[in-house]
Legacy VTK file of the C-alpha trace (Angstrom):
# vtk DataFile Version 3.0
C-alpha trace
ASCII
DATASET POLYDATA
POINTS 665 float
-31.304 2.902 11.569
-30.512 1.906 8.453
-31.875 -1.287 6.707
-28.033 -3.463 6.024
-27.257 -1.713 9.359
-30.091 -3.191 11.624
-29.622 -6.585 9.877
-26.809 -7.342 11.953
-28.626 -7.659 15.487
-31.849 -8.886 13.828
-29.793 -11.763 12.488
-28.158 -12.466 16.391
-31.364 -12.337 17.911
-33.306 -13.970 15.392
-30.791 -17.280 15.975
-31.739 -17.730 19.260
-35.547 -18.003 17.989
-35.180 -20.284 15.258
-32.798 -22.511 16.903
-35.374 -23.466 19.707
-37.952 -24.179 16.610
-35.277 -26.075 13.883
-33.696 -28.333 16.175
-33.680 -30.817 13.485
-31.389 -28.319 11.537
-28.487 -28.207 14.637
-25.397 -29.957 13.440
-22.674 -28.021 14.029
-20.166 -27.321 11.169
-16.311 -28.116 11.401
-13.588 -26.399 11.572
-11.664 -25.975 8.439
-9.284 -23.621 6.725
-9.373 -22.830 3.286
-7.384 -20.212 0.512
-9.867 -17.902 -0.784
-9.249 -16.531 -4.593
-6.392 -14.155 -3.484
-4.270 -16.778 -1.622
-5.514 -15.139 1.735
-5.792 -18.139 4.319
-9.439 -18.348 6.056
-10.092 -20.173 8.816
-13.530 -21.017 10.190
-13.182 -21.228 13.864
-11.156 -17.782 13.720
-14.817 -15.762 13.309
-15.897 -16.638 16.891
-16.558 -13.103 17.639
-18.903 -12.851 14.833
-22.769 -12.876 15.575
-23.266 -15.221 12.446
-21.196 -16.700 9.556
-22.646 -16.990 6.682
-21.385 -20.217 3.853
-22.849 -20.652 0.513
-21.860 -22.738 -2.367
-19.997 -20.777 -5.178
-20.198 -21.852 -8.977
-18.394 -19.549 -11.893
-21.028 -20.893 -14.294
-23.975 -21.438 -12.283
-26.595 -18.172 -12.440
-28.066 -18.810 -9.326
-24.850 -18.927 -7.805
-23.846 -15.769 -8.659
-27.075 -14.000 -8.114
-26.908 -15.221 -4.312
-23.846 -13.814 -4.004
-24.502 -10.375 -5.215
-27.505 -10.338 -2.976
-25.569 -11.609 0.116
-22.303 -8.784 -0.729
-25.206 -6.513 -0.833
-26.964 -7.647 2.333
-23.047 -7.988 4.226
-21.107 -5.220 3.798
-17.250 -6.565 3.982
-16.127 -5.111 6.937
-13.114 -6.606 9.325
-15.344 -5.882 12.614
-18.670 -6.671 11.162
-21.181 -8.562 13.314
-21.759 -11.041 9.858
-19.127 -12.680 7.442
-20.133 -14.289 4.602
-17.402 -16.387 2.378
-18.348 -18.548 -0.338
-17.103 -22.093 -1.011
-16.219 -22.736 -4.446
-17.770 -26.478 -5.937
-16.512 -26.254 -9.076
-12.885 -27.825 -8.141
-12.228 -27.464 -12.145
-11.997 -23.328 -11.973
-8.179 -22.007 -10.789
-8.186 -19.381 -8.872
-7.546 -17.022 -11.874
-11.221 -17.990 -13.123
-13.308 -17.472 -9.771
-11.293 -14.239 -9.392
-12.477 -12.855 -12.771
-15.652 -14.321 -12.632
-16.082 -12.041 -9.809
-14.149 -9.649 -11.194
-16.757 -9.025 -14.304
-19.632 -9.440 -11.635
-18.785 -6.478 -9.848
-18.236 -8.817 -6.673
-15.556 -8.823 -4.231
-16.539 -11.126 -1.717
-14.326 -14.048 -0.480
-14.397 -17.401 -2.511
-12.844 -20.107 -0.702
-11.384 -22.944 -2.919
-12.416 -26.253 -2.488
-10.611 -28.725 -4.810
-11.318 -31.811 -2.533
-14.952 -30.913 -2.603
-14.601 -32.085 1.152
-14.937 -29.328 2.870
-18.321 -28.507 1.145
-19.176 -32.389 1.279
-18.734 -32.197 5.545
-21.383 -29.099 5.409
-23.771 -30.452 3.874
-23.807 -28.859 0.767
-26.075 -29.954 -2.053
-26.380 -27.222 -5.124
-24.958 -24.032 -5.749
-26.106 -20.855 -3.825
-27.353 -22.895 -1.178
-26.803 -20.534 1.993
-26.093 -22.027 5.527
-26.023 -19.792 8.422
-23.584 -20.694 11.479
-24.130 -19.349 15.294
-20.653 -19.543 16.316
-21.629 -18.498 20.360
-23.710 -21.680 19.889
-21.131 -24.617 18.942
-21.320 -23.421 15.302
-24.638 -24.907 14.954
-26.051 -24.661 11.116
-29.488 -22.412 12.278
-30.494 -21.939 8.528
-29.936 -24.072 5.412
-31.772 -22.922 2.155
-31.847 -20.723 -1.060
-30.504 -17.238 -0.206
-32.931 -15.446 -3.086
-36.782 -14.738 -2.265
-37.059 -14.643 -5.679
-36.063 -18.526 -6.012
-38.139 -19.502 -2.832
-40.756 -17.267 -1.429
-39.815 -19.055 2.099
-36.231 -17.932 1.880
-37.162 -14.464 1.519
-37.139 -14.260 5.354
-33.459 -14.933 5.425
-32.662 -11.944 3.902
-36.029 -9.473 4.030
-35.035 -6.638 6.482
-38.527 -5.053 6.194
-39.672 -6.508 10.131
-39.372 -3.619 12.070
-36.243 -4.468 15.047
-38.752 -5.294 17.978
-40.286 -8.275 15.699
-38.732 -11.807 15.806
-37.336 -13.246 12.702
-37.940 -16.821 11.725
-36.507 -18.293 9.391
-37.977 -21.332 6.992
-35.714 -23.807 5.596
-36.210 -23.911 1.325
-34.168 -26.256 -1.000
-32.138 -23.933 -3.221
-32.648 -23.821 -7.021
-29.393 -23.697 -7.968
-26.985 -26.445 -9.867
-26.582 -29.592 -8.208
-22.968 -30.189 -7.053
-21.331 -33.153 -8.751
-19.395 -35.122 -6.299
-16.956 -37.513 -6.765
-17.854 -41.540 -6.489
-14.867 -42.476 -4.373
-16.560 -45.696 -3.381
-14.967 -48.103 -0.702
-11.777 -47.093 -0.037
-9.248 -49.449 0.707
-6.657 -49.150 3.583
-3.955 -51.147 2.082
-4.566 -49.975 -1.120
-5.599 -46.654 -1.554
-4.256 -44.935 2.094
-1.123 -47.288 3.332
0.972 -45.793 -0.290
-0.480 -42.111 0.857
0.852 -42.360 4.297
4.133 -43.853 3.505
4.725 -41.284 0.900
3.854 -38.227 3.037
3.513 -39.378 6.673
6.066 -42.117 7.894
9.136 -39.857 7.163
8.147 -38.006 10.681
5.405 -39.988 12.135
8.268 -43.163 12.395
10.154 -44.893 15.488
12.184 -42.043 16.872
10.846 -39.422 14.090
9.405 -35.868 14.491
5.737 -36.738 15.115
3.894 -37.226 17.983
3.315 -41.224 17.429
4.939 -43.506 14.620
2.419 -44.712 11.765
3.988 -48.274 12.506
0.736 -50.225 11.536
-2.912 -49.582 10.503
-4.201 -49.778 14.364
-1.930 -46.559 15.538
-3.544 -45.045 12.045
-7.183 -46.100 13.203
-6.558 -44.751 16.665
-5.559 -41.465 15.559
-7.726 -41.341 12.313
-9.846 -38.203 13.619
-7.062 -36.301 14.851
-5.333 -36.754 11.298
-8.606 -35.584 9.807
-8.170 -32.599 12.045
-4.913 -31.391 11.108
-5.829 -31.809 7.654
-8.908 -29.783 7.498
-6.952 -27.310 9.286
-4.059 -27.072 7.406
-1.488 -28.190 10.398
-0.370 -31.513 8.572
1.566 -32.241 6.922
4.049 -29.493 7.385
3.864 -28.183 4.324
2.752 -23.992 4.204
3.689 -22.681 0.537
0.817 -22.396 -1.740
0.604 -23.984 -4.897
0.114 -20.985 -7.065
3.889 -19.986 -6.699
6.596 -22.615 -7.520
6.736 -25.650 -8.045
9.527 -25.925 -5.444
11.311 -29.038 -4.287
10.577 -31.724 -1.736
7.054 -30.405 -1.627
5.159 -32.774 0.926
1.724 -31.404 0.565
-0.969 -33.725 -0.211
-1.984 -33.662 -3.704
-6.045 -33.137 -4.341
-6.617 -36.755 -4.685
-4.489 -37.514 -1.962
-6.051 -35.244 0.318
-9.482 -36.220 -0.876
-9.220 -39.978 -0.490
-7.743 -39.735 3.113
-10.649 -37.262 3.979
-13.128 -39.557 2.642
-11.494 -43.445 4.100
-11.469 -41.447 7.483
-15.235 -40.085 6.998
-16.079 -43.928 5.970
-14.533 -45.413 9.349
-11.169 -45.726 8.933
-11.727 -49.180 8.651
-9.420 -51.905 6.832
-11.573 -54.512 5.167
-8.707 -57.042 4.601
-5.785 -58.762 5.962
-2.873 -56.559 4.705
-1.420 -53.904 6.267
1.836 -52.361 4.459
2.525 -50.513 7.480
3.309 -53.232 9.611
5.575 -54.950 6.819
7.691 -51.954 6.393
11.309 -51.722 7.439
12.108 -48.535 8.044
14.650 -46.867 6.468
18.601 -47.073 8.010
19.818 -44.588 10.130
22.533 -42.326 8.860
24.862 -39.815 10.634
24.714 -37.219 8.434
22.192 -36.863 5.486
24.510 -35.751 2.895
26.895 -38.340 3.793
29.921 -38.112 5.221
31.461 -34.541 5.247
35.070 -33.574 4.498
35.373 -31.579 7.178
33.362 -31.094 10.200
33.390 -28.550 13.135
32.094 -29.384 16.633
30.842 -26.831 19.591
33.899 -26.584 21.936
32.061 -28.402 24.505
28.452 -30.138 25.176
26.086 -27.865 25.788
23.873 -27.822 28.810
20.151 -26.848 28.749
18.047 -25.966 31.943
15.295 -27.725 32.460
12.983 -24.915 32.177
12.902 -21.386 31.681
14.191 -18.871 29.045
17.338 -19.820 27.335
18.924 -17.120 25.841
20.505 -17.434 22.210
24.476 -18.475 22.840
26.822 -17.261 20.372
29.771 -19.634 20.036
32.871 -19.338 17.853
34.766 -22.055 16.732
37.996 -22.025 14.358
37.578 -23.756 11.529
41.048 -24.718 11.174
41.250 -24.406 7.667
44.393 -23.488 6.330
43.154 -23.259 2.741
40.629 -21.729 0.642
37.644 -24.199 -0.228
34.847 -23.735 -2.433
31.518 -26.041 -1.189
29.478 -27.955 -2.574
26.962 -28.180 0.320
26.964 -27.542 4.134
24.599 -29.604 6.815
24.430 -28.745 10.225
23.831 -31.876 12.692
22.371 -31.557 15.971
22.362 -34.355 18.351
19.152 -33.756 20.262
16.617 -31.592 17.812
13.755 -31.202 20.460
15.966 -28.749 22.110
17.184 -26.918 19.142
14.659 -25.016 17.948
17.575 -23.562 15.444
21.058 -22.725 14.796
22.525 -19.999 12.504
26.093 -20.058 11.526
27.925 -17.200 10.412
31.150 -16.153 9.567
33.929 -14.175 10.210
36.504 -13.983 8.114
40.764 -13.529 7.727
42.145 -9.986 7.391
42.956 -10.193 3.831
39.287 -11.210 2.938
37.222 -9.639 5.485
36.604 -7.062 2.711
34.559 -9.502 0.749
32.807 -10.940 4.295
29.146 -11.315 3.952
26.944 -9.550 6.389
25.039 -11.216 8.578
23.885 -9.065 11.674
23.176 -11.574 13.711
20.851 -13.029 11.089
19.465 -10.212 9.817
21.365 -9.913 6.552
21.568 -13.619 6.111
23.532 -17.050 7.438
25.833 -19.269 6.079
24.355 -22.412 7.072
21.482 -23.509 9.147
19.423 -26.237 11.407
15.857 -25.063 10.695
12.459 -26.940 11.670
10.890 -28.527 8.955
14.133 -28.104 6.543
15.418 -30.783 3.667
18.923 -31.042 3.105
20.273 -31.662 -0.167
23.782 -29.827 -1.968
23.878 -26.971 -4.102
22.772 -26.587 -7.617
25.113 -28.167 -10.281
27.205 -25.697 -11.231
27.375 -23.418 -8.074
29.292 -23.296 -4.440
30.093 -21.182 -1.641
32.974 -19.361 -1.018
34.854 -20.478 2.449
38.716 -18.729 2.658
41.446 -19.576 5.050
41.128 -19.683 8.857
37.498 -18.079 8.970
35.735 -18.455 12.338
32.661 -20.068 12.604
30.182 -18.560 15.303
26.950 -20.857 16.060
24.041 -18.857 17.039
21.958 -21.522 18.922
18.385 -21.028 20.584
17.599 -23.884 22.613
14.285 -24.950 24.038
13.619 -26.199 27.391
11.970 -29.422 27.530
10.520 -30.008 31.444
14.184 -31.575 32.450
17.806 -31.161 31.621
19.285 -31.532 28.329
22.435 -31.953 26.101
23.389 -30.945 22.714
26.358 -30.999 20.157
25.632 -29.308 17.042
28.091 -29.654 14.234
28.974 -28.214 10.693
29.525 -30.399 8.209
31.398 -29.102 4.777
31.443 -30.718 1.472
34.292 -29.874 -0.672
34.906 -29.064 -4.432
37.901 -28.669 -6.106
37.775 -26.602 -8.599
35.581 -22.993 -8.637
32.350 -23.361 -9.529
30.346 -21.145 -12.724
27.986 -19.443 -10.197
28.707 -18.458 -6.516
25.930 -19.471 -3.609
24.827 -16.312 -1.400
22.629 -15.996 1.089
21.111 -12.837 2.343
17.959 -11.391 3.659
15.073 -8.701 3.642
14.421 -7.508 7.432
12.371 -4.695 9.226
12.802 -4.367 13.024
10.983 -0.982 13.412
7.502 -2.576 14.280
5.186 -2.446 17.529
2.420 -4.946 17.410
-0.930 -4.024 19.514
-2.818 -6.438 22.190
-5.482 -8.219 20.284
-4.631 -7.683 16.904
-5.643 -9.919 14.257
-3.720 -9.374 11.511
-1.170 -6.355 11.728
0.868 -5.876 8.385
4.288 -5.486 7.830
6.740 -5.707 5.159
10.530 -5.557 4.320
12.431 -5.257 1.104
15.927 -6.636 -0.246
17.447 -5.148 -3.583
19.852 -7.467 -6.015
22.868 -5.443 -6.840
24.306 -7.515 -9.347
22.391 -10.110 -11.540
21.197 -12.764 -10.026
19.247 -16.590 -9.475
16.970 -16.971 -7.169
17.433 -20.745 -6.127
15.261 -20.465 -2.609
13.220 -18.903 0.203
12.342 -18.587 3.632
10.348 -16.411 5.814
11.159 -15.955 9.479
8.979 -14.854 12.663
7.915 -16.062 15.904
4.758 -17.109 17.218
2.804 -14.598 16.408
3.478 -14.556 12.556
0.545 -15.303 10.691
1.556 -14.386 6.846
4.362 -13.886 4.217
4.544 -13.264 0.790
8.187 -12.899 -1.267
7.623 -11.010 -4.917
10.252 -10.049 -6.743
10.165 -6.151 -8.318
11.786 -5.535 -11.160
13.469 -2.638 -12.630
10.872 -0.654 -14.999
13.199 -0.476 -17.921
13.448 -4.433 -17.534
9.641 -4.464 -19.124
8.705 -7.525 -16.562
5.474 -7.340 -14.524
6.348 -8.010 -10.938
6.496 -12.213 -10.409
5.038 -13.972 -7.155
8.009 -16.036 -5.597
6.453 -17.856 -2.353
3.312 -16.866 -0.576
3.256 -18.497 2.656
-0.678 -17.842 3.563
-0.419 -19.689 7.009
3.135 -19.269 8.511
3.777 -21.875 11.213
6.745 -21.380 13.609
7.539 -24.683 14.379
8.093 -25.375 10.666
11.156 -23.259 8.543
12.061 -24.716 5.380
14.241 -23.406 3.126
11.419 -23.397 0.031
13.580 -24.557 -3.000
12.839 -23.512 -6.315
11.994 -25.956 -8.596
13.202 -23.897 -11.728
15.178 -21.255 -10.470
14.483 -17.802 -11.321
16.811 -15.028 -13.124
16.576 -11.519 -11.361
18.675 -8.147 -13.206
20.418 -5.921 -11.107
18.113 -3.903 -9.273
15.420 -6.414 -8.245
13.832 -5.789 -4.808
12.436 -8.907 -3.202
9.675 -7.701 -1.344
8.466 -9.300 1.673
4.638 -8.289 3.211
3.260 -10.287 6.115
1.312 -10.175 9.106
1.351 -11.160 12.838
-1.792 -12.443 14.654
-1.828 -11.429 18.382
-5.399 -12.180 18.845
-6.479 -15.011 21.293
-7.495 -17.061 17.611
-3.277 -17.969 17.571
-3.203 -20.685 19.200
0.734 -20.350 19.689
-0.097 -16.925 21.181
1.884 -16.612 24.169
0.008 -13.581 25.487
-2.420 -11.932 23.221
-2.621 -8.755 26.103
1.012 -7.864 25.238
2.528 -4.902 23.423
5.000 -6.861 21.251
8.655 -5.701 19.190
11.543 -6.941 17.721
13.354 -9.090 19.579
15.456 -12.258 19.852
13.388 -14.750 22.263
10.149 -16.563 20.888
7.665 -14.135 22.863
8.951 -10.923 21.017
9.214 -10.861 16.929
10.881 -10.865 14.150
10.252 -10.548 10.297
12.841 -11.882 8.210
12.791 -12.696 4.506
15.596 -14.998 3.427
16.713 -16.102 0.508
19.581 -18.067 -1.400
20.574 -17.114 -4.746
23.480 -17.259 -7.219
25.954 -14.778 -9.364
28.306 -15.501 -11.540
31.905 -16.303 -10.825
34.231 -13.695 -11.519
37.852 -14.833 -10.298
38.914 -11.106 -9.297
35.918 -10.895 -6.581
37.532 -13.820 -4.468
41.253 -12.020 -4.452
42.405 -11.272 -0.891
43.252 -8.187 -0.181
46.754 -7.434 0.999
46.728 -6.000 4.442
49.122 -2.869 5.767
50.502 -3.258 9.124
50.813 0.140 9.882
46.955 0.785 9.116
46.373 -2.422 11.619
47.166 -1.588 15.457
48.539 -5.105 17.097
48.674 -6.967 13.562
50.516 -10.523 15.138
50.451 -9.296 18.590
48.599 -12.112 20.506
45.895 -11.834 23.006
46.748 -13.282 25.898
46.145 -12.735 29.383
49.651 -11.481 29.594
49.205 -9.188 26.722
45.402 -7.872 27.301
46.635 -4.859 29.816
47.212 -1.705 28.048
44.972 -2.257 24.992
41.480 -0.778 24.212
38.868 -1.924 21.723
35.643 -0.287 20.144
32.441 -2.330 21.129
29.466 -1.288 19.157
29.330 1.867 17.097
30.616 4.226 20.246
31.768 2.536 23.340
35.450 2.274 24.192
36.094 0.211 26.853
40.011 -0.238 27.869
41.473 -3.839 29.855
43.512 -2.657 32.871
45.991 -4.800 35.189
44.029 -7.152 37.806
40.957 -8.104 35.535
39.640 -4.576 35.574
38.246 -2.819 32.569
36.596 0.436 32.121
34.761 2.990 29.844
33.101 5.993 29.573
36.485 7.454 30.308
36.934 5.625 33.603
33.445 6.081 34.936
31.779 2.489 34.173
33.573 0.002 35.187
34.041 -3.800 34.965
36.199 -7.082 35.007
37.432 -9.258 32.127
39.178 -12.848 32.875
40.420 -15.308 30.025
40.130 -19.045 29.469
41.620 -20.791 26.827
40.137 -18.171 23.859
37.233 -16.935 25.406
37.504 -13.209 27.130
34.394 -12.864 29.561
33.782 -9.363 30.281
31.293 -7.958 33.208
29.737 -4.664 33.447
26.844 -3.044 34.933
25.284 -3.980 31.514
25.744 -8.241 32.194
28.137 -10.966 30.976
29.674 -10.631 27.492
31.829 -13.193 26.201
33.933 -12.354 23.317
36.546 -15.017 21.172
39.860 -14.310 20.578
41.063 -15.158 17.078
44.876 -14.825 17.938
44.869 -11.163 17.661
41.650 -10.342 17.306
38.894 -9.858 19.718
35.403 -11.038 18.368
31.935 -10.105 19.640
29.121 -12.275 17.828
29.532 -11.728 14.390
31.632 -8.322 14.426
35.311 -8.301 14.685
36.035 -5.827 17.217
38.574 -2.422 15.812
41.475 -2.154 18.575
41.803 1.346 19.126
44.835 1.478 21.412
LINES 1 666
665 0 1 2 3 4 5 6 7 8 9 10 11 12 13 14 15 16 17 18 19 20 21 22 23 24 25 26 27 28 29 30 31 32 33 34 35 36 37 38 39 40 41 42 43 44 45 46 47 48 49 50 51 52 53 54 55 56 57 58 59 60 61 62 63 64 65 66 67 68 69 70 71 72 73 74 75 76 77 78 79 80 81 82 83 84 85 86 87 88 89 90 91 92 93 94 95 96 97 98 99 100 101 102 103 104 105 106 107 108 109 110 111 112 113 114 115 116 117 118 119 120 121 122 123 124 125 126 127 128 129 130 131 132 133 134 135 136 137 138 139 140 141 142 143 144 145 146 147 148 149 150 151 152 153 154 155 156 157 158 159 160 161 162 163 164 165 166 167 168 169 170 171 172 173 174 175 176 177 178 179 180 181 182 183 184 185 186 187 188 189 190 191 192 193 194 195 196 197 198 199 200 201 202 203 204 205 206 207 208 209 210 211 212 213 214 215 216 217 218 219 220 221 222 223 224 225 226 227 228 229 230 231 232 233 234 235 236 237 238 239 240 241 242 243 244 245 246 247 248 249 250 251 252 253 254 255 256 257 258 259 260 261 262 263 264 265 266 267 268 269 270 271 272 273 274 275 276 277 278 279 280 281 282 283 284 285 286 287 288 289 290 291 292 293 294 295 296 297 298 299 300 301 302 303 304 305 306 307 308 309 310 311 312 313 314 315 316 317 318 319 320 321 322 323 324 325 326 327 328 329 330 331 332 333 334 335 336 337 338 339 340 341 342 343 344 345 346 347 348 349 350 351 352 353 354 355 356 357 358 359 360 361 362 363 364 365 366 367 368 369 370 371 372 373 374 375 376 377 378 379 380 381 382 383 384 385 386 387 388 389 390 391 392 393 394 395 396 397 398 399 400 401 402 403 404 405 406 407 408 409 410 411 412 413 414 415 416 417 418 419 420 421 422 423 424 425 426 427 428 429 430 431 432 433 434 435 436 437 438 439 440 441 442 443 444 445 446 447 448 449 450 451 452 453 454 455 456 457 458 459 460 461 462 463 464 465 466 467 468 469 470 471 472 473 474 475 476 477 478 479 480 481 482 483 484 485 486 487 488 489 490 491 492 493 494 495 496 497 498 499 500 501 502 503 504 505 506 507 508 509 510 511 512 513 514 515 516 517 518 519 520 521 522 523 524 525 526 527 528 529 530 531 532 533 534 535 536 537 538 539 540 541 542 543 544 545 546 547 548 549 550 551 552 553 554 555 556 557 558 559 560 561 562 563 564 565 566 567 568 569 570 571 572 573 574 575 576 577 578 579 580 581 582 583 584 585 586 587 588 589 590 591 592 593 594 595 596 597 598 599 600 601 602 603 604 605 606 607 608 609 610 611 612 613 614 615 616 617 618 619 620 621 622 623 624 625 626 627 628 629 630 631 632 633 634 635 636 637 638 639 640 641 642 643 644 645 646 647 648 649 650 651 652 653 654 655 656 657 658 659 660 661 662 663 664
């Protein structure tokens, strides 16, 4: 067997060994999560199935450094199921990404270099110079089993780490040696100060959720609910949970960006690792007075359209999406200048798409949205900010459209209400640039039991020129990445340009990821979208890692969905309408009624024909299926060996979700 080979159970068996004789050395290490130099998300805790993980400290300039880790690439093969991973931690927080990735670059290494900017993360293990080497048993609470030089050449004692010359039937022990590499310069916070230093951080990033009757789990109302919860904050952090904030900072800048800035980040770490303690009398958390309650964040809207009724919500179970129209009962075209959806009990909504269907004479012009596939027109997202369109720009609403809410509800333990409302902000005049918003999508996927990270991707091509103003990637539990780029046209002469990479995709949080400068795209642009989904048993919003997963609507199936929002320029003759024939239109001002419903015949989907009879009966397949139909007010319910449909009538129109159904008879 070969030498790198046999290394692997030498190293598991060898553990057990030296634990027994280096108690002294057993703290266990922390979980964390980190970006490496590729934006690829790492997370400690996730290598449980390794026999050993292997940490050292990474310096661009430091020679040791980089001879450790061209002995440990050589030692540990990079290998998705090998028994050993080794990642380095990088403790130069003044090198970008860009340098540690051509520092290894020119080294010939490919290894992974996890960024630490805090210097935290490398501060909580330990870690005193660079290419010092700590070895983890993960089957044994994570417990640090080696901490030294990786080299023999630096520390004849260290050798032993790495020698694979003992034969596989001999014991390994390991010696612990004090590595020869640069010393790591940590910051001198000093004593931090509650009121000071950490009551401005939390207000600024925290109290907007963690408040009386916010989003979080328990309002930051004064420093003795911060105290109690101080490790659990330290938690999320290290983890990347809190605050709900997923885009990486190498694409953007984007707005309303709550990250935690480095030294933000770094002195909350460090007051937590101190105590948590507040050495004075002040507390600026108590003293607050939080900030009024308002209806709707945008202010009041010029128009606003309700859900025909309260909904009701089981108390547990499945709730399948509902698909509501509602009139808008506009008369007039309007050009927006922002849209808000309102919901009056979010911990039921987990979100609401509305789309649109539009009059006859500018359903030509009607954007597609296949049932969210190709896009929305407004939205009630986790995790989204609210603010109106770009100066300059609106969207496009004509005359009587119908609005249809697409609303997936939660259940919560007990029963619930909801009313969800649109609320639209008018302009008067057109605007210079028209608001769109579309998507990338790819249903065609089958995910395996287990998987850790299965790709996928999905692609969206600009046909006019356009502005990118914002993005959003959507899947379900199981997503794990995305990454938007935009493509551009060869004879354009523009490398392709990193839009948003999402490393660690949370469901629970959707933003809309705003654009801080907005970006020009020719005609012919693809956005592409690549991602992953994690159905391993390391997702810990895995609702059954042993399932075969597809595409599908409900949270345990998937979906991968890139949106985004851009611009194009007005151009009066694209908003015309478009005058409609009556003799090309079969019932054109012939109400539906329940009177009137007998005797006609609609397509449903791309083939089915299904005709409404006297009596509530309806059939297709020529007579062979058959069903009933009833009417209230504008809804037509129609049953069928298939289940319950119900369908809005728009006068004379009959439609099904977002499609307006063709009458065929």
């Amino acid at each position: 067997m070969g030498r790198v080979r046999r290394f692997g159970w030498i190293l598991a068996a060898s553990i057990l060994t030296f634990t027994a004789q280096m108690e002294a050395m057993g703290e266990a290490a922390e979980d964390f999560r980190l970006l490496d130099q590729a934006g690829v998300s790492r997370a400690l805790y996730h290598q449980a199935d390794r026999q050993a993980v292997v940490l050292f400290a990474f310096a661009s300039d430091c020679p040791v450094s980089l001879e450790s880790a061209a002995l440990l690439q050589a030692r540990f093969p990079s290998d998705v199921a090998a028994p050993v991973v080794v990642w380095g931690i990088n403790v130069r927080p003044g090198d970008s990404r860009d340098v540690v990735a051509s520092t290894l670059t020119d080294a010939g290494l490919t290894l992974p270099i996890l960024m630490d900017p805090t210097l935290r993360f490398a501060h909580a293990l330990g870690l005193s110079h660079a290419g010092e080497t700590l070895v983890l048993n993960p089957s044994d609470n994570w417990k640090i089993v080696y901490r030294g030089a990786a080299d023999a050449g630096l520390e004849a004692s260290a050798g032993e780490l790495l020698s694979l010359a003992a034969p596989a039937e001999q014991d390994v022990v390991f010696a612990s040696s004090r590595p020869a590499g640069a010393p790591i310069a940590y910051p001198d916070l000093g004593s931090l100060s509650y009121a000071d230093d950490i009551a401005p951080i939390l207000e600024s990033k925290c109290v907007t959720c963690h408040d009386q009757g916010g989003m979080g789990p328990f309002a930051m109302s004064n420093y003795e609910k911060v105290q109690v919860w101080a490790s659990m904050m330290r938690e999320t952090i290290r983890t990347g949970r809190m605050p709900p904030w997923h885009a990486d900072e190498e694409t953007g800048p984007y707005l309303h960006d709550r990250s935690l800035t480095v030294d933000e980040e770094q002195k909350l770490l460090a007051w937590i690792e101190q105590g948590a303690v507040n050495a004075s009398d002040k507390d600026p958390l108590a003293g607050r007075t939080p900030p009024e309650a308002v209806d709707w964040q945008l202010g009041e809207p010029d128009h606003i359209v309700r859900l025909p009724e309260v909904q009701q919500i089981e108390a547990d179970g499945i709730v399948e999406y509902r698909y509501i129209s509602v009139p808008s009962v506009l008369s007039e075209n309007r050009w927006l200048r922002g849209v808000e959806v309102r919901t009056s009990n979010p911990k039921v909504v987990h979100h609401a798409l509305i789309f649109v269907n539009y009059p006859r004479d500018y359903r030509h012009m009607q954007p597609r949205s296949s049932s969210g596939l190709d896009g929305y027109f407004a939205s009630f997202l986790p995790g989204a900010q609210l603010n109106f369109f770009p100066e300059g720009s609106a969207m496009f609403l004509p005359h009587d459209t119908v609005f249809l809410f697409q609303m997936h509800y939660n259940t919560t333990g007990k029963p619930e209400e909801d009313m969800t409302e649109l609320g639209l902000y008018f302009q008067d005049a057109p605007p210079e640039k028209a608001i769109h918003i579309s998507a990338a999508h790819y249903e065609d996927f089958i995910i395996p039991p287990h998987v850790y990270d299965q790709p996928t991707q999905a692609k969206y091509r600009f046909r006019r020129d356009a502005t990118i103003l914002g993005l959003s990637p959507h899947m379900h539990y199981r997503g794990s990445r995305f990454k938007f780029a935009a493509v551009f046209p060869e004879d354009s002469g523009r490398a392709d340009l990193p839009l948003l990479n999402v490393p660690f995709y949370e469901f629970d949080w959707q933003p809309m990821y705003f654009l801080e400068h907005p970006i020009d795209v020719p005609e012919g642009t693809v956005m592409q979208c690549n991602g992953a989904f994690n159905n391993s048993r390391f997702n810990p919003k895995n609702p059954y890692p042993e399932a075969v997963v597809a595409f599908g609507e409900q949270s345990m199936q998937e979906m991968f969905i890139g949106y985004v929002m851009y611009t194009t320029d007005y151009t009066p003759e694209d908003f015309e309408p478009k005058e409609i024939d009556a003799e090309d239109v079969i019932g054109l001002g012939e109400p539906i009624t329940a009177e009137t419903l007998p005797g006609m015949a609609f397509k449903i989907g791309p083939v089915v024909r299904v005709d409404f009879h006297e009596g509530g009966i309806a059939t297709a397949a020529e007579g062979i299926v058959k069903g009933t139909w009833e009417i209230e007010n504008d809804v037509l319910t129609l049953g069928g060996p298939l289940g319950t449909f119900k369908i809005h009538i728009n006068y004379d129109e009959l439609v099904f979700r977002d499609d307006v159904l063709k009458r065929l008879q």
